[in-house]
N, C-alpha and C positions, 0 to 999 in steps of 0.2 A: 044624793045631795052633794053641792060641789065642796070642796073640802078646801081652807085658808091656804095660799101659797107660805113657804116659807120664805122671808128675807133671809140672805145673807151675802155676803162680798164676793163681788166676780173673782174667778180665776182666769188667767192666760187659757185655760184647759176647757174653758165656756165658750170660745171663738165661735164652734162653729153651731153651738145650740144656739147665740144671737143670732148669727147671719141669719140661722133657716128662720126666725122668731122677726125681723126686722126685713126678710126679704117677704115677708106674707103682706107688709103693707108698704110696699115701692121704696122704703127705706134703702141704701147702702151702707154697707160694713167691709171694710178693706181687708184683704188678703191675713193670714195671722201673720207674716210679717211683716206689713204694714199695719196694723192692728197694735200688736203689743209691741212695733219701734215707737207707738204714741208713750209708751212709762219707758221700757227698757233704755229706750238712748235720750232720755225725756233729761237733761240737765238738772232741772227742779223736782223730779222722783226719783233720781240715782242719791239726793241727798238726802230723802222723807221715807223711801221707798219702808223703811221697817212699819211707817207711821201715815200712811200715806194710802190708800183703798183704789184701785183703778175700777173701782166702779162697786153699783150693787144688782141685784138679779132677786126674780120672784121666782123661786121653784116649788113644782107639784110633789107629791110626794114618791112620785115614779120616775123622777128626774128630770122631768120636760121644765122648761126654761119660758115662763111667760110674761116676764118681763124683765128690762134691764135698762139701766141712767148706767152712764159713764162718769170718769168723774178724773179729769186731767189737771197737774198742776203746772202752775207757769209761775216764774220769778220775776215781780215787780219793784222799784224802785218809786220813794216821795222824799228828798228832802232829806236825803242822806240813810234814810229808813229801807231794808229792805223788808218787801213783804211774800207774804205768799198767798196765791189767788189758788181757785178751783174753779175751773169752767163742766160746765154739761156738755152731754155728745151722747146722741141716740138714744134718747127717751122714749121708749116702744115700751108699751104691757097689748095682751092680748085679748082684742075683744071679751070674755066671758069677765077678765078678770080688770079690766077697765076700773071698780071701785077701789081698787089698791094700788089705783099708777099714785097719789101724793103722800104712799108709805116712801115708797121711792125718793122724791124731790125731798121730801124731811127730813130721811137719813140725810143729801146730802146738805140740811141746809143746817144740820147740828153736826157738823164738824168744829171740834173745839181749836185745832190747830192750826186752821183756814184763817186769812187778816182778810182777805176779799172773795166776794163769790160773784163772777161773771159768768153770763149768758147772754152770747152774742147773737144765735140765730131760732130765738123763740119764734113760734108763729103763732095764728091766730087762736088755735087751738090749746095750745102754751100759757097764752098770757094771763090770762087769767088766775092758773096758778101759781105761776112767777110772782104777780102781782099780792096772793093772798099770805105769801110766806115775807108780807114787807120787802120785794124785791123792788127795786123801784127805775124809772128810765136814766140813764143817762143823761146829762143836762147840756150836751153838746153834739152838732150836728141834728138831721134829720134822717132817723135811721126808720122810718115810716116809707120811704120814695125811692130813686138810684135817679140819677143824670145819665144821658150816656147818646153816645155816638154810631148812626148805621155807618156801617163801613165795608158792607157789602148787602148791599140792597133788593139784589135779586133772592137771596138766599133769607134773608132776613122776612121778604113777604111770605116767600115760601113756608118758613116758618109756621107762620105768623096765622096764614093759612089753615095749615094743619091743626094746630090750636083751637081752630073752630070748627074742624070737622068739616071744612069745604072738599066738595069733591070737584074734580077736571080740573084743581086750581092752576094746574100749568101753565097753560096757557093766557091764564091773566095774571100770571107773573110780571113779565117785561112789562104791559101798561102800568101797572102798578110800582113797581120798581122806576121804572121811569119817572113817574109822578112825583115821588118820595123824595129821589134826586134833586129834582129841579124845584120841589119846596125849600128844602134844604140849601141850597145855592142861593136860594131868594133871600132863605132866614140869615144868610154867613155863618152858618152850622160848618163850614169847612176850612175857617180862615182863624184856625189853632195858631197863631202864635206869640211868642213873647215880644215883650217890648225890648228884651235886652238879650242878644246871640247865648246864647248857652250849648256848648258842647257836653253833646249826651252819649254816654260811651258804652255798651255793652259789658256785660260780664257771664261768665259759666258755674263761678260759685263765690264761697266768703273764705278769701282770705286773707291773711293778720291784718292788710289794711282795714279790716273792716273792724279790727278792735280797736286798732288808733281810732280811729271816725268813733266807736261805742264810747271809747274815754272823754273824746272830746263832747257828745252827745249829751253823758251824762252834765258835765259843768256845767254845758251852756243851760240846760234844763233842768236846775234842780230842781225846781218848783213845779215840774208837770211829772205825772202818773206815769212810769215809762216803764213796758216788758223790758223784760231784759232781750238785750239788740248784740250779744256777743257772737262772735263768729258760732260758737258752738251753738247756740240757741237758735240761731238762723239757719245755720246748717241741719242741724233734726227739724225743724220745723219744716223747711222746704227739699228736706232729700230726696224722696220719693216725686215730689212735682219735677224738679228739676231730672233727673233721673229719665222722666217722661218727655220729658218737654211741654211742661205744663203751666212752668212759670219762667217769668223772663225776671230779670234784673237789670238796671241802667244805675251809672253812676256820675257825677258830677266831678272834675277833682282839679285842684290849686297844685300845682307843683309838685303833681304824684299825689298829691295829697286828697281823699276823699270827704268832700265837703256837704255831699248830697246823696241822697241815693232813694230807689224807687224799685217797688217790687211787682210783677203784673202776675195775674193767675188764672187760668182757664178755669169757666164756671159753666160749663154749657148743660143745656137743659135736652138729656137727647131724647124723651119722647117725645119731642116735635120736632128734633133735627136744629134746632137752633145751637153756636156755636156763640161764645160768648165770653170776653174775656174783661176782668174786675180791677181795678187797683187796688191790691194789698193794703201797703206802708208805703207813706211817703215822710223821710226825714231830710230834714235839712238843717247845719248851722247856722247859717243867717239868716237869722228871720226877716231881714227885708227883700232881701233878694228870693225868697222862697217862693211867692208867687211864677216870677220867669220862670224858674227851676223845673216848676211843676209842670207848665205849658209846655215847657220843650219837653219835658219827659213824656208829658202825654202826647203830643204832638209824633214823637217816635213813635210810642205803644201804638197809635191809631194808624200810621203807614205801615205797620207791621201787620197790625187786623191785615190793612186791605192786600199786602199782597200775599198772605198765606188764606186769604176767601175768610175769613172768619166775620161773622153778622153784624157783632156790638163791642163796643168798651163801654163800659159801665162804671159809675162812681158810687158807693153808697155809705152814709154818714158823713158827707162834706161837711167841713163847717161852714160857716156865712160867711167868714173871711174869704177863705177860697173861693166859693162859689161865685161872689163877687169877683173875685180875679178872673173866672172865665167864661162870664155873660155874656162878652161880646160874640163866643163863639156860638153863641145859641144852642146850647145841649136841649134834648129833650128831656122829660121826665116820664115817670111810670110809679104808679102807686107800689108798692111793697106788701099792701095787706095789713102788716102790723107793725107794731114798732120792738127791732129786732134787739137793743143792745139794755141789757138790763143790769144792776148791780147790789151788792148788798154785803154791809158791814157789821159787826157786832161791836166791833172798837168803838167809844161814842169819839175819841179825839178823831179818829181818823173819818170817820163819817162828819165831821164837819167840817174837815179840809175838804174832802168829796163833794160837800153845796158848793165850794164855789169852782165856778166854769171854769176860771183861770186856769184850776190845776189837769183839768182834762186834755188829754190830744189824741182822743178813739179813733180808732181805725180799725178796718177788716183781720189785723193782727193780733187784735184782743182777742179772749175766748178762743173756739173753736172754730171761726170763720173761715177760716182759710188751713187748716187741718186737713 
């Protein structure tokens, strides 16, 4: 008779019984020092770390490891309030023991020290339980769909192809890639620009300018849900991308002065060979000007697809406001599956600032999406 796993809190020293535990179903788990730099250089765990759990794990009595939630935290700000959130990351238990994956989620959703619990990349599989612990959607964007741009066509069918388990697709590559093009030329799917010039400057990482820009951030925006955007906070969250070359950064700026900025990140899907890259964060101080801002930022990102051959740019959780800004350019869409950004409060004050829209401005930065 099989015998109840034990809960109890991961260690750094678990690394690599997840990996083998999360690589049996196509899951990834990052190197251990990419791994534990998610608490160790983690800003909002170096201050909780005594109080604070990087995760929890189902073990057998023999020491095998069949399940494991992670459990990261992030520093948020509302309204002069700081808060502390908990996002999920690699929810894996092991076929036999499948009836004790939501011992798992309940440990983390009885965290008494936690003001926010986000989960940005539930799927369909997920939601359900998300749903049954009072977790609830998001009330801004459509985080259900992605918008997004081919920007390399041939490779994209190719893709696209393999997906379906087509054989000899090679050779109807180029009709098909051709096709796609000249649909897209029809639609003005290529004709990305702002109404108003906006110089978009590259950058290699965050520095101090980008705290002046987080100071100023915070003012203009007390009133929306904002991570924390400090140079340190950006800097661990995208070390290792950047490190790769896996995320790009563009900035905007007044007189040396950083007034906008935008993050891009490689997402690609390699068992079909597709190459795929997301927008993070997009902030901006002016909220009127933000729309251009945006356009010429993607407008770069998407030249950049085309000439390093990469297939897609991809938008996901637009709000309606933006997406109206770049209807002209006719993005396409793609279902998502499920709806990916979820939240959940035990504060009753702070969960009713949370009904309303106003106070949200989600993005791929929240949670574990871009981790």
């Amino acid at each position: 008779m099989q015998k109840s796993p034990k809960l109890r809190e991961a260690q750094f020293e678990d690394h690599s019984r997840v990996a083998a535990l999360a690589a049996k179903f196509d899951l990834r788990v990052e190197d251990y020092a990419e791994w534990t730099h998610l608490w160790s250089n983690n800003p909002a765990w170096r201050e909780k770390q005594a109080k604070f759990p990087i995760g929890w794990v189902l073990e057998t009595g023999d020491g095998e490891i069949v399940g494991y939630l992670g459990n990261i935290p992030m520093a948020y700000e509302l309204r002069g309030r700081r808060l502390l959130a908990a996002t999920t990351r690699a929810w894996v238990v092991d076929t036999p023991y499948r009836a004790y994956s939501p011992l798992l989620l309940a440990t983390y959703f009885q965290q008494r020290n936690v003001d926010l619990f986000l989960s940005t990349t539930v799927n369909s599989q997920s939601e359900a339980a998300y749903s049954s612990f009072a977790s609830i959607r998001v009330p801004v964007g459509l985080w259900n769909r992605a918008l997004f741009w081919i920007t390399d066509y041939r490779g994209f069918v190719a893709s696209y192809l393999r997906s379906r388990e087509r054989q000899f697709a090679g050779p109807v590559t180029y009709p098909l890639s051709a096709g796609l093009l000249i649909a897209d030329q029809l639609r003005g799917s290529r004709s990305l620009r702002p109404k108003i010039p906006v110089p978009v400057i590259p950058c290699t990482g965050f520095d101090e300018s980008f705290q002046a820009f987080w100071d100023a951030l915070r003012q203009a925006k007390p009133n929306v849900l904002l991570a924390d955007r400090s140079p340190q906070a950006l800097d661990w969250h995208f070390r290792f991308a950047l490190q790769k070359n896996l995320a790009w950064i563009y900035v905007a700026k007044e007189n040396s002065t950083i007034t906008a900025y935008s993050i891009f990140q490689r997402y690609d899907y390699q068992r079909v060979g597709l190459t795929r890259v997301r927008l993070v964060d997009f902030q901006c101080l002016d909220r009127d000007r933000a729309p251009d801002v945006l356009i010429a930022m993607l407008r770069t990102a998407i030249e950049r697809c085309r000439l390093e051959s990469i297939h897609m740019l991809e938008l996901v959780g637009v709000s309606q406001e933006f997406e109206n800004s770049i209807q002209h350019a006719c993005p396409r869409q793609r279902p998502l599956g499920s709806w990916l950004y979820f939240y959940k409060t035990n504060d009753a004050s702070l969960a009713q600032d949370l009904k309303d829209p106003v106070v949200w401005e989600p993005s791929l930065f929240d949670g574990d999406s871009s981790l």
